[in-house]
N, C-alpha and C positions, 0 to 999 in steps of 0.2 A: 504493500500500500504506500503513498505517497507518503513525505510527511517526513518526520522524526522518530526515533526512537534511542532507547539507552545507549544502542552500541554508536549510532551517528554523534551522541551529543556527551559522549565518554569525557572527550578532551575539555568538558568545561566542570565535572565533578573534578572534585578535589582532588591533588594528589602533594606535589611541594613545588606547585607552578609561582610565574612572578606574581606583581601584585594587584595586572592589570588585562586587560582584555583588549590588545592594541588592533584599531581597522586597520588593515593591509589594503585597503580597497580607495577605487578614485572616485567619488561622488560628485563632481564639479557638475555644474547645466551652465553652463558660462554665456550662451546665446538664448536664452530664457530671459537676461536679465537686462535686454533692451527691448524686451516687445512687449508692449501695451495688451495687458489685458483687459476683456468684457466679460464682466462677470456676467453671473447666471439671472435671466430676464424672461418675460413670456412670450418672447419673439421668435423664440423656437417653433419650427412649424412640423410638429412632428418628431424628427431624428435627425432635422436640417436646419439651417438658419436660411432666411430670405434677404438678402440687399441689394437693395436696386441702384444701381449707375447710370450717370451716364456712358456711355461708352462713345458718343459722337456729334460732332458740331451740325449747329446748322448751317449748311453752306451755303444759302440763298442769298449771298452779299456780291453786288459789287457796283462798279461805280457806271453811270448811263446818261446818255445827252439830254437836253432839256424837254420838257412834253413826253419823255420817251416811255416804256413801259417799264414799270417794275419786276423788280427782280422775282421769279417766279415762289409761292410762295414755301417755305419750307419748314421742316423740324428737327429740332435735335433730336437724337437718338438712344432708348432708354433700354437697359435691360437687367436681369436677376441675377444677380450669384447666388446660387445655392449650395453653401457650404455643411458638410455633413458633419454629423457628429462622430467621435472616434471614438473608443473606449478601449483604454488600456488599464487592466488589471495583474495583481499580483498576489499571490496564493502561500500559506505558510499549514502547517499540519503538526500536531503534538498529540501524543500516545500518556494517557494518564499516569503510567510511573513516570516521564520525564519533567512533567507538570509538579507531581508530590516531590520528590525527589530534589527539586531547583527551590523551592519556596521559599529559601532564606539563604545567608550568606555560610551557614555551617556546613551546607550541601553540596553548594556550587559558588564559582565566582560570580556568577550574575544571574538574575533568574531568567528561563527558557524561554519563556511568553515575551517579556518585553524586551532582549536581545532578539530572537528575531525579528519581531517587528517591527523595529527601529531597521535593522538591517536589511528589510524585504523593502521598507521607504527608499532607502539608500540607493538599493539595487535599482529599485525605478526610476530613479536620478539618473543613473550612469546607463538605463536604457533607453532613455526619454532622449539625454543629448547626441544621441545617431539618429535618433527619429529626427529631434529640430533640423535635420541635415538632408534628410533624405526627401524621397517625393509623394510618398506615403503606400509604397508598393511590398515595402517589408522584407524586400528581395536582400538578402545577405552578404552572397558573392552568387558565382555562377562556378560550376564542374566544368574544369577545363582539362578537354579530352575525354574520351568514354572510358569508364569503369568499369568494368565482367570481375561479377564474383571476387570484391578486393572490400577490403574493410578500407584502406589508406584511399582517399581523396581527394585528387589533384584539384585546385580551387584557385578564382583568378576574378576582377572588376567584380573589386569588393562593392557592395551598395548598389553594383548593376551599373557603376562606373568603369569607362572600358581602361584595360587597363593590366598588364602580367602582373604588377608589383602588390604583394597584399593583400592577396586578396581573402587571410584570412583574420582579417586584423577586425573584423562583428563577428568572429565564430569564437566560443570558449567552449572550455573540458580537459577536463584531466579523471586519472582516474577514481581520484573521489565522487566527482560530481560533473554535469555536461548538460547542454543544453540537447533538447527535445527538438530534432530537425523535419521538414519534408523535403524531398525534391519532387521537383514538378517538371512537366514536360513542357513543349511549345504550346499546347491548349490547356497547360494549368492543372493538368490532372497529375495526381499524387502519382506518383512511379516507388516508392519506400519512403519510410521515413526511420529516424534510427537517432540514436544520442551519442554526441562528439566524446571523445576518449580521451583529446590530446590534439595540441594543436603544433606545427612543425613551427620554428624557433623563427625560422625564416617566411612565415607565413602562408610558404605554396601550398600546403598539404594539410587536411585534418584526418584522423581516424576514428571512426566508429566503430558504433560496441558489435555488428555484424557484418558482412561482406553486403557490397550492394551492387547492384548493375543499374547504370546511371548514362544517358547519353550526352555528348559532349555539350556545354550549354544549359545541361540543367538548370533552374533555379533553386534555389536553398532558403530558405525560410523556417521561423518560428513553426512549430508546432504543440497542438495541444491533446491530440489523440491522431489515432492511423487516417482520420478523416479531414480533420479539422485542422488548420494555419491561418498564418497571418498575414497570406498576401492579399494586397489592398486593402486591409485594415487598419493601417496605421498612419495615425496624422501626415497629413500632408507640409512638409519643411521647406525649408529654403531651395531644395531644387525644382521643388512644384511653381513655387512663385515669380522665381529668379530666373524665368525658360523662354525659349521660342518656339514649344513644341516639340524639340528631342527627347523629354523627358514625360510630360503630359500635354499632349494635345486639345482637350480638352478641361480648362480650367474650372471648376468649382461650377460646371456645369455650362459655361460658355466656350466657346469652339476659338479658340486662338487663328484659327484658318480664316474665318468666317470674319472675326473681328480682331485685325492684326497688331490694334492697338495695345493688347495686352500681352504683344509679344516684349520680353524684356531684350536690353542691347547685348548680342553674344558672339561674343571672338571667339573662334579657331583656330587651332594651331601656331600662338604663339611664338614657340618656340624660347629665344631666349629674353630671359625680362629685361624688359627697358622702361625706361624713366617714361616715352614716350607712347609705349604701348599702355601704359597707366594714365598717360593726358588723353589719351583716344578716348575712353570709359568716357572721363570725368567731360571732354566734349561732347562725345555724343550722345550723354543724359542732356547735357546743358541745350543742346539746341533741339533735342526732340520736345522736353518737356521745362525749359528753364531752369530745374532744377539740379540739386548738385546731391554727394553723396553725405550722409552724417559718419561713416564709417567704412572700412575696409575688413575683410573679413577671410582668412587662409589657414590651411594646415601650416605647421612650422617649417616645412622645407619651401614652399614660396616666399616664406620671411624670410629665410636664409638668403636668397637669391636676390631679394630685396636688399636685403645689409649688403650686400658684396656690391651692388650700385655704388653707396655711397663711402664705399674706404678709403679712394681718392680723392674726399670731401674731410675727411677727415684730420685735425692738424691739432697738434699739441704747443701749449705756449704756458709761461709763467710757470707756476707750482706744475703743473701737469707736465713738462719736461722733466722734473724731477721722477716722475710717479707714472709712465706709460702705462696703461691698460688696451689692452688685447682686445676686449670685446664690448658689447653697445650696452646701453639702458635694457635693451631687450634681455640681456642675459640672465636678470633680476624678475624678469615676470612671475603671478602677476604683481610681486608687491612695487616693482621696479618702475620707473616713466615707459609709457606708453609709444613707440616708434608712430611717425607719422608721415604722412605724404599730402604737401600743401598744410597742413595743419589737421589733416583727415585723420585718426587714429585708424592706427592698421592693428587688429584683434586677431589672432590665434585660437586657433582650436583644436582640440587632437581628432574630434571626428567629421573634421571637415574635408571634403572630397581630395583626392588628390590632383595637383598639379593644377586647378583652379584660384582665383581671385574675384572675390565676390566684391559689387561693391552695392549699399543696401543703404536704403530712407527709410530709416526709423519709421517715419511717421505715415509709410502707404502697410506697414504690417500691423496687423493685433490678433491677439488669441483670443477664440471665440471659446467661454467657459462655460460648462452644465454644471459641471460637478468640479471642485475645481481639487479634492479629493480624500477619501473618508475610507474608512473601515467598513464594512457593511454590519449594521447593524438594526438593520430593517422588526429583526424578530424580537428585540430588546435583548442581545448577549451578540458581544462580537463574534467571541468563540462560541461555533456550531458543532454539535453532535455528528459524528461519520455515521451513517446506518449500518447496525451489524457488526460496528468495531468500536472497542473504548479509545477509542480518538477522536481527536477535534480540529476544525480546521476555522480559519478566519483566511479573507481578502480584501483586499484595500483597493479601488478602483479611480479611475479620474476618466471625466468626459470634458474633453475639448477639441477644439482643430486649431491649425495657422492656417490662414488666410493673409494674402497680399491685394488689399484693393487698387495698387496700383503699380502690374509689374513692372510697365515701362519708362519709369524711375529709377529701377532697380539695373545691373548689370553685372557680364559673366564674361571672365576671359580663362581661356582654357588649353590644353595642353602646354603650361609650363614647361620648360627643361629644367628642371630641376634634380639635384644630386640627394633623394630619395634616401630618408632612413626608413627603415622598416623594422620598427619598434611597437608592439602592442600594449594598448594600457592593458593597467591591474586593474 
């Protein structure tokens, strides 16, 4: 059965451990803490939110000789986002000796019940910040190459971003614990599903707990039974909003083909960064929409590539001749100054796409909240009864979506050359 039991939760009874119970875990949501929230209202229409835009001028203007006919009459053009609601939950389980067993400090170092649940919060933190990133498709990496009958792997464009480098850098497992996978085929259909053993150091490869036959391309996703995953369940992020359509075609229920205004600005093939490939961005928001950017936004090897810009900008004088230092304000993140371009703070992230540079208005994103997130405790006790076992289980859930009301604000430049570490958070 799912859940806890004495022999899983051995290592917190007592024996002559230190004096503390230290997280080893990264719980930061660092791109959560510039997007405007809306709390939970009666405007929900159902399982959807409704907002209506404009999406188009009236062009019935211009200038005509004297007596002459007026300009034909015209309207601007109005229409609905319909943004859905997402709902992402998380699940914890305890067997009544580990319950009695914890209930004061003689027993254990901390008691069961509210160590994990502090730490299932946590964990939804550090699963939420590759949602705010992604396009709400759930997709993990993809099986690169086919698989017959092999427990090992091969995995590649992590997030469904194209891509050899990392691609397993959203897959965890080891032999204690793993995540619950599916693969899916080109129409979506489950082909196996199995849990990660063990992920390769270098990110190409994970193992599972049985052999699978997998075709090349696969998808990899969340799962929660032999039937059930989470593709297209999950909030829609900064790739859903920040696109031209390579990623979602159809926005929040409007057709980006149809209405091209919502395409956001998006470079290609880069290649190597320059000071001027970043004035493009910042021009081509400025003359499509007059506006400019409040932030820049990249995994850490695009900063990296960034700082090597300006090393030739770099000079030392007075005390600082005494005192050379080697590297920038960035090397202090985040307590450290904030690097910037024009005065734009440039922000990091560890689960931001690789080998992109986002640049993002604040002020056209907000999170659209139901629930903004709780314990279920609907029946009056968090913790629920298992039926047929002395166990119990509690979940903690949250309903929201992101939403960009206005992508083409926003912009994307892509395939950086960048000298790529391939390091997996804890």
């Amino acid at each position: 059965m799912p859940g806890s039991d004495t022999t899983q939760w051995d290592p917190l009874f007592k024996d002559d451990y230190g004096p503390a119970i230290v997280n080893q875990l990264t719980d930061e949501n660092l791109m959560l803490q510039w997007m405007e929230s809306e709390v939970k209202d009666d405007s929900w229409v159902g399982r959807q939110k409704v907002v209506p835009i404009m999406i188009g001028r009236n062009r019935s203007v211009g200038s005509i000789a004297n007596r002459a006919r007026l300009p034909q009459a015209g309207r601007s053009v109005f229409a609905d986002f319909s943004i859905p609601m997402r709902n992402t939950y998380g699940r914890v389980g305890f067997e009544r000796n580990v319950i009695a067993q914890s209930r004061n400090s003689k027993g254990s170092w901390k008691q069961v019940i509210p160590a994990e649940m502090d730490a299932l919060i946590e964990a939804m933190a550090f699963h939420r910040n590759r949602v705010v990133w992604g396009y709400g498709s759930g997709i993990l990496a993809l099986v690169n190459g086919a698989q017959v009958a092999d427990a090992t792997v091969e995995v590649d464009a992590p997030g469904n971003v194209a891509g050899s480098l990392g691609g397993g850098r959203f897959l965890d497992g080891d032999t204690t614990s793993g995540m619950y996978v599916a693969f899916l085929d080109a129409g979506n259909n489950v082909i196996d599903t199995a849990t990660i053993t063990g992920v390769a150091a270098a990110l190409t490869s994970v193992t599972v707990d049985h052999a699978v036959d997998v075709a090349d391309n696969a998808k990899i996703v969340i799962a929660q039974s032999a039937t059930q995953h989470s593709y297209n369940q999950e909030p829609e992020g900064i790739l859903a909003g920040i696109d031209d359509g390579t990623f979602v075609g159809t926005y929040h229920g409007l057709s980006r083909t149809t209405y091209p205004i919502l395409n956001s600005y998006v470079t290609t093939g880069v290649g190597a960064l320059s000071l001027d490939a970043i004035q493009q961005m910042c021009d081509a928001i400025s003359i499509k929409t007059g506006k400019m950017f409040d932030l820049f936004a990249c995994e850490h090897a695009v900063r990296r590539a960034y700082l090597v810009l300006l090393e030739t900008d770099r000079r030392y004088s007075g005390a600082d001749l005494m005192r050379p230092d080697g590297g920038t304000a960035a090397a202090k993140k985040p307590s450290g100054r904030v690097i910037t371009y024009g005065d734009i703070p440039i922000f990091t992230d560890r689960d931001a796409p690789y080998r992109m540079l986002f640049g993002i208005n604040k002020s056209s994103w907000i999170r659209y909240v139901e629930n903004e997130g709780q314990w279920a405790d609907e029946e009056g006790s968090v913790l629920k009864w298992v039926s047929d076992y002395d166990e119990y289980t509690a979940f903690y859930f949250i309903q929201d979506n992101f939403h960009c009301q206005r992508p083409n604000v926003n912009a994307r430049a892509e395939g950086i050359d960048v000298n790529q570490l391939v390091v997996k958070a804890a």
